[in-house]
C-alpha positions in Angstrom: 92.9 10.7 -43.4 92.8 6.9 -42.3 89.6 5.2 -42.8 87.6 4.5 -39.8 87.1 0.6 -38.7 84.4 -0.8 -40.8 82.7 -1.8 -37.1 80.5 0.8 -37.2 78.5 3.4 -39.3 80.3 5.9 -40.9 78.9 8.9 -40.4 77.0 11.7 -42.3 75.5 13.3 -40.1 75.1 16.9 -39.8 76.9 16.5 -36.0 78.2 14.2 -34.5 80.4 13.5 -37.7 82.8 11.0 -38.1 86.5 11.0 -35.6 89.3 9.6 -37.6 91.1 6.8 -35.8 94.5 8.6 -35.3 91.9 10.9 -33.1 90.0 8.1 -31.3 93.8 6.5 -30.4 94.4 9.9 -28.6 91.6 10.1 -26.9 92.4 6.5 -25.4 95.4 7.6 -23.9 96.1 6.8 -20.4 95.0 9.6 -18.1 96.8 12.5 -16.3 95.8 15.4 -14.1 94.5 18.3 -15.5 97.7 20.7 -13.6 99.9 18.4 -15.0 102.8 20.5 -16.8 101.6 18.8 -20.1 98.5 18.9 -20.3 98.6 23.1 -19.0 101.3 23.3 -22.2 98.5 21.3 -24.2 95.6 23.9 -22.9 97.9 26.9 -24.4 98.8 25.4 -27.0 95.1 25.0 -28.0 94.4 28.1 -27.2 96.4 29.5 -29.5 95.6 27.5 -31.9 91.8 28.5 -32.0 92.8 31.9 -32.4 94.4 30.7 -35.5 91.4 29.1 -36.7 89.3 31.7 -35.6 91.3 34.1 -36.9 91.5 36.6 -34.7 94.8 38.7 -32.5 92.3 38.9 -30.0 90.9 36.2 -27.2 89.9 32.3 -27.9 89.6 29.5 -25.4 87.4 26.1 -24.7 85.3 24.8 -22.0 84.0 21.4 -21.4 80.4 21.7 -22.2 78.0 22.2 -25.0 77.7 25.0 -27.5 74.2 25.7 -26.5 76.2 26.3 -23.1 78.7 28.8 -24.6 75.3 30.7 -26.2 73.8 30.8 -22.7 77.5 32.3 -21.5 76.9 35.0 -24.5 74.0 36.0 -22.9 74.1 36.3 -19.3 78.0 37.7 -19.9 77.5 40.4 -23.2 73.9 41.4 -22.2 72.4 43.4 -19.6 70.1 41.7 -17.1 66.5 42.9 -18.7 68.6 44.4 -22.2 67.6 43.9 -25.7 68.5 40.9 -27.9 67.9 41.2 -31.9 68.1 37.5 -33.5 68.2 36.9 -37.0 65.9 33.7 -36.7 65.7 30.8 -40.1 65.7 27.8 -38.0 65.9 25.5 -34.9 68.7 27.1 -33.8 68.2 30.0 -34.6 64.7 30.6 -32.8 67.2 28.5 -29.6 68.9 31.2 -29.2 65.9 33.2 -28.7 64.6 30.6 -26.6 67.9 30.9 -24.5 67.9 35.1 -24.1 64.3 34.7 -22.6 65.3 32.0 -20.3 68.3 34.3 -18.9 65.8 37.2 -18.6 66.5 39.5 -21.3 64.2 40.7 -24.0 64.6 38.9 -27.6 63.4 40.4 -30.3 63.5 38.3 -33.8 63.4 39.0 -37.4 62.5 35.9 -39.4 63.0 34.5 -42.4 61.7 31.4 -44.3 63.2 28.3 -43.5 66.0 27.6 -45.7 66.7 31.3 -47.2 69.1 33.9 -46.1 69.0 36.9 -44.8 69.3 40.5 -46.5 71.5 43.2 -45.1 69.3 45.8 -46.5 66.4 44.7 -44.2 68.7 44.4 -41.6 69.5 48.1 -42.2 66.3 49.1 -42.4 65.0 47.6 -39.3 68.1 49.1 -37.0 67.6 52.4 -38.7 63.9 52.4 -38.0 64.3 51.7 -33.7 66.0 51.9 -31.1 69.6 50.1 -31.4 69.3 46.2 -29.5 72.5 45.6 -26.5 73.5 42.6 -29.0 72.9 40.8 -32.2 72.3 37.2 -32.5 73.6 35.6 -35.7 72.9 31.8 -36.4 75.7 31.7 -39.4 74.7 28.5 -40.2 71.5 27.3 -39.7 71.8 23.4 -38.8 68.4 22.1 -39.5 68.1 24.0 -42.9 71.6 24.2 -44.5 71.4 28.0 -45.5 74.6 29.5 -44.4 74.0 33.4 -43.4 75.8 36.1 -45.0 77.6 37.0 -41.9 80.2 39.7 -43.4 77.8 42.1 -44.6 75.2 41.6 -41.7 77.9 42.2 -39.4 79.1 45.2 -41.9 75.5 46.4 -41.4 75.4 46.3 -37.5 78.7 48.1 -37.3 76.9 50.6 -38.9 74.0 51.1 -37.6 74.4 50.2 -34.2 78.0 50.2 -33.4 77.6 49.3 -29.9 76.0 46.7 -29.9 77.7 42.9 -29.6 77.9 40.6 -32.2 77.2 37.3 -30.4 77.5 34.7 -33.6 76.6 30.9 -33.5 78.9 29.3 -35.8 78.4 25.8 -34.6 78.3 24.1 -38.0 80.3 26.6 -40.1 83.8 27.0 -37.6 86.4 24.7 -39.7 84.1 24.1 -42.7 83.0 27.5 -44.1 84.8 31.1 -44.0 85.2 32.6 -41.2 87.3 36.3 -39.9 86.1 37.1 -36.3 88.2 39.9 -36.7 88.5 41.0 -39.8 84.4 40.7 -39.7 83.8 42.4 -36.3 82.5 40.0 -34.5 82.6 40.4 -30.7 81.3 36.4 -29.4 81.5 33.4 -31.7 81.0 29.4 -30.5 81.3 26.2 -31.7 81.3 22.5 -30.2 83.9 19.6 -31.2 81.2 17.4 -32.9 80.8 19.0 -36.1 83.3 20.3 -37.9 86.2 19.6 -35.8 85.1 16.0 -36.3 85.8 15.1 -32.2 83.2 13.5 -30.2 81.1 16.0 -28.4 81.9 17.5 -25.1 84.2 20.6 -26.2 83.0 24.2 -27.0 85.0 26.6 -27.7 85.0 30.1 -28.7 86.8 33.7 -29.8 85.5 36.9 -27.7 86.8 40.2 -28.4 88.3 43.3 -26.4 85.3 44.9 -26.1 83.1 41.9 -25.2 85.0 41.5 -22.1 84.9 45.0 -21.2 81.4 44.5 -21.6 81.2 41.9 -19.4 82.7 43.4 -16.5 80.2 45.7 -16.2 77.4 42.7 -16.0 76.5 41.4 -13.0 75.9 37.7 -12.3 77.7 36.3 -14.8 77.7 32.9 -13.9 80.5 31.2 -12.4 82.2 28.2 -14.7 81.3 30.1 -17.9 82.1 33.8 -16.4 84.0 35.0 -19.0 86.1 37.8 -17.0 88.1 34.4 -14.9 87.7 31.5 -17.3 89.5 33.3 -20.7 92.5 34.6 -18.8 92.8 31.1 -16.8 92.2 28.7 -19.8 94.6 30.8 -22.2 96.9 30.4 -19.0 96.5 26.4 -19.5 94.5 26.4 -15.7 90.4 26.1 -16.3 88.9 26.3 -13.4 87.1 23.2 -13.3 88.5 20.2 -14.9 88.3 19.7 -18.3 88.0 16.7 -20.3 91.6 15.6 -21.1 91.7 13.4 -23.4 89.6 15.2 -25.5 91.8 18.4 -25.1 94.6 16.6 -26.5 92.5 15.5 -29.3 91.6 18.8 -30.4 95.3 19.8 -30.1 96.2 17.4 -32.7 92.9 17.9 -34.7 94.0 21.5 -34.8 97.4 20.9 -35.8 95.8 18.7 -38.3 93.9 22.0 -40.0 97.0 24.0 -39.9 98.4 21.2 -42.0 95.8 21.0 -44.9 95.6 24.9 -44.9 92.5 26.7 -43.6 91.6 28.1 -46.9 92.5 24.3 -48.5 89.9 22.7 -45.9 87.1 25.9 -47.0 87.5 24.8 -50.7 87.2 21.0 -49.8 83.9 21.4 -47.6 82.3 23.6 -50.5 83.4 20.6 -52.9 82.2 18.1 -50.8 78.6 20.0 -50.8 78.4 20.6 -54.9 78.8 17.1 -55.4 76.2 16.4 -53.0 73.6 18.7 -54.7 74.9 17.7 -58.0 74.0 13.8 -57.3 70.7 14.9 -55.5 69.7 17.1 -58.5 70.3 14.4 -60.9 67.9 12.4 -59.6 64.9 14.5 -59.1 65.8 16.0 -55.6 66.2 19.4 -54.8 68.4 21.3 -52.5 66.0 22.7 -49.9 67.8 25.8 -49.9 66.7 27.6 -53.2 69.5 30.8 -52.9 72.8 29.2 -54.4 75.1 31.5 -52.5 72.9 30.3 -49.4 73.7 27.0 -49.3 76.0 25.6 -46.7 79.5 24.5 -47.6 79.0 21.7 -44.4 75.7 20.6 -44.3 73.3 19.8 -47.3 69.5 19.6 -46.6 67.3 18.0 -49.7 63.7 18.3 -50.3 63.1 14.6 -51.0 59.9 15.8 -53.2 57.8 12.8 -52.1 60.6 10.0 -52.3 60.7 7.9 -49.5 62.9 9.0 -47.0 63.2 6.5 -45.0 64.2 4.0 -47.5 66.9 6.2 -48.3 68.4 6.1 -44.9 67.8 2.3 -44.9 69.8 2.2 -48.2 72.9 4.0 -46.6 73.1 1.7 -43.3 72.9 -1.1 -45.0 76.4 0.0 -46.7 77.8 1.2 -43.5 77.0 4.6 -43.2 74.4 6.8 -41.4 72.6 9.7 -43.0 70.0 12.0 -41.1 66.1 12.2 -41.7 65.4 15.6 -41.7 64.8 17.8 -38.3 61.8 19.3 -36.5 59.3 19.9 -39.3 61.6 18.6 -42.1 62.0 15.3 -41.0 60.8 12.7 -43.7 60.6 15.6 -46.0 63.7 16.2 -46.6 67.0 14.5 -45.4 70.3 15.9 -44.8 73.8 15.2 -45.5 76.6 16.3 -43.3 79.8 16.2 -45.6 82.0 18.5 -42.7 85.2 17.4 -41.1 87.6 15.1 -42.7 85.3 13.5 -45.0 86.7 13.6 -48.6 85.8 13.4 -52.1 86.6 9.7 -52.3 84.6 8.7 -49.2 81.1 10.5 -50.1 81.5 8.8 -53.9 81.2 5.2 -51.7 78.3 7.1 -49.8 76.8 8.3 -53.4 77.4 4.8 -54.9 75.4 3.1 -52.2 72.6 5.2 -52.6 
């Protein structure tokens, strides 16, 4: 991992995160068309190689847009026009999704938890067993605004079980890269991310893993949509032909980012994102901050978000610029209560003790 130009902040931010320069040289690259023989290679290539990361035998491709965009495609492709949602809610992205089902005309339903704790699988069971089984569950794996990563094996164990036909449409927008993840080996039928976190690209990727029976799902929808109709684009973009043009450079970016993960070893990169967040805590603890998210299996390996307990937040985040980097202020009701750090991509030990030192 170079270290970036010391022209601007180096960032900590829960997404966008910092973009090495061997990745920002790529994406400067002189431009060609998007059916060029190359770049179609490069668009398989990828493709492949977010199955890899995804870990799954089954489907995985990209499109150029947001993740909020792929969570939109989940719903209008995996859920019957007027069917029934059940979201797992702790957070800002988490009640989004809601927000998102209800905007495409289905009918969410959401469980809820505090902000900043986890849900249990037994209440999960409990509510499935007690009504009528939802069209799809909604997972936020990890919850952005918060930092409490979601106990997505066993609350996909318990769907399985109790509702086995219904999807399991997973946001994994801050955990894909940085924190486990077996779409297969887990069930799970939808899962999206963007480029801007723990890829550590710039934003304007998503991409995702659908399974077998999601797609077989989705040919029985109706008005699917037509860039993010899943039944065309996953056959064309594994094919190296989206239908609309993508953002090249980028592409080629995420090829080499990806070839970059293979390289450090997927489990190697797990163990460095949950090091990277124990010395966070460690260094917030010591000095009379506490990690907002009380449940230590519940804290996110990517992001760490830290009840400030009255210290001034904003002096803090004048503190880090001032040595070059950029932390964030806390979100939605959080902000200036708590702050958060993201230590995902291809940050390392070395670079958050110059971020710790500063502070």
């Amino acid at each position: 991992m170079s270290e970036p130009a010391a022209d601007h902040p180096i960032l900590f931010l829960p997404g966008p995160t910092e973009v090495d320069a061997e990745l920002r040289r790529i994406m400067a690259m002189p431009l060609i068309g998007h059916r060029n023989p190359r770049f179609v290679d490069a668009a398989k290539d990828v493709c492949a190689r977010l199955r890899e990361l995804f870990l799954t035998a089954q489907h995985a491709a990209f499109e150029t847009c947001t993740g909020t965009a792929l969570m939109e495609a989940a719903i209008r492709n995996l859920v019957p026009r007027a069917g029934r949602t059940l979201h797992l809610v702790g957070g800002a992205f988490g009640v989004r999704f809601v927000e998102v089902a209800r905007g495409c005309g289905r009918a969410p339903e959401a469980i809820e938890v505090p902000l900043g704790s986890a849900h249990d699988p037994a209440a999960l069971d409990a509510h499935l067993t007690a009504g009528p089984a939802p069209d799809a569950v909604c997972i936020t794996h990890n919850e952005t605004s918060t930092g409490a990563l979601q106990p997505l094996a066993a609350l996909a164990a318990t769907v399985r079980r109790r509702a086995p036909d219904a999807l399991l449409l997973v946001d994994v927008v801050t955990s894909l890269a940085g924190a486990e993840l077996r779409f297969d080996d887990w069930g799970l039928d939808f899962a999206f991310a963007g480029t801007q976190k723990c890829l550590a690209l710039p934003p304007g990727l998503g991409v995702y893993a659908v399974s077998e029976r999601a797609l077989q799902r989705a040919a029985s929808i109706d008005e699917r949509g037509f860039l993010l109709d899943l039944i065309t684009a996953v056959p064309d973009t594994e094919a190296g032909k989206p239908i609309a043009t993508p953002c090249v450079p980028l592409v080629f970016a995420l090829q080499r980012q990806l070839e970059r993960i293979a390289e450090e070893g997927l489990r190697a990169r797990w163990s460095r994102h949950l090091a990277l967040r124990d010395r966070t805590l460690q260094w917030c603890t010591a000095r009379g901050m506490t990690p907002f998210v009380q449940d230590v299996a519940a804290r996110s390996p990517t992001v760490s978000c830290v009840d400030a307990l009255g210290q001034d937040v904003e002096a803090l985040a004048r503190r880090a610029a001032a040595a070059g980097f950029q932390l964030d202020k806390g979100y939605g009701t959080l902000r200036g209560k708590a702050f958060r750090v993201g230590h995902m991509g291809d940050h390392d030990l070395a670079r958050l003790e110059r971020l710790l030192a500063a502070l």
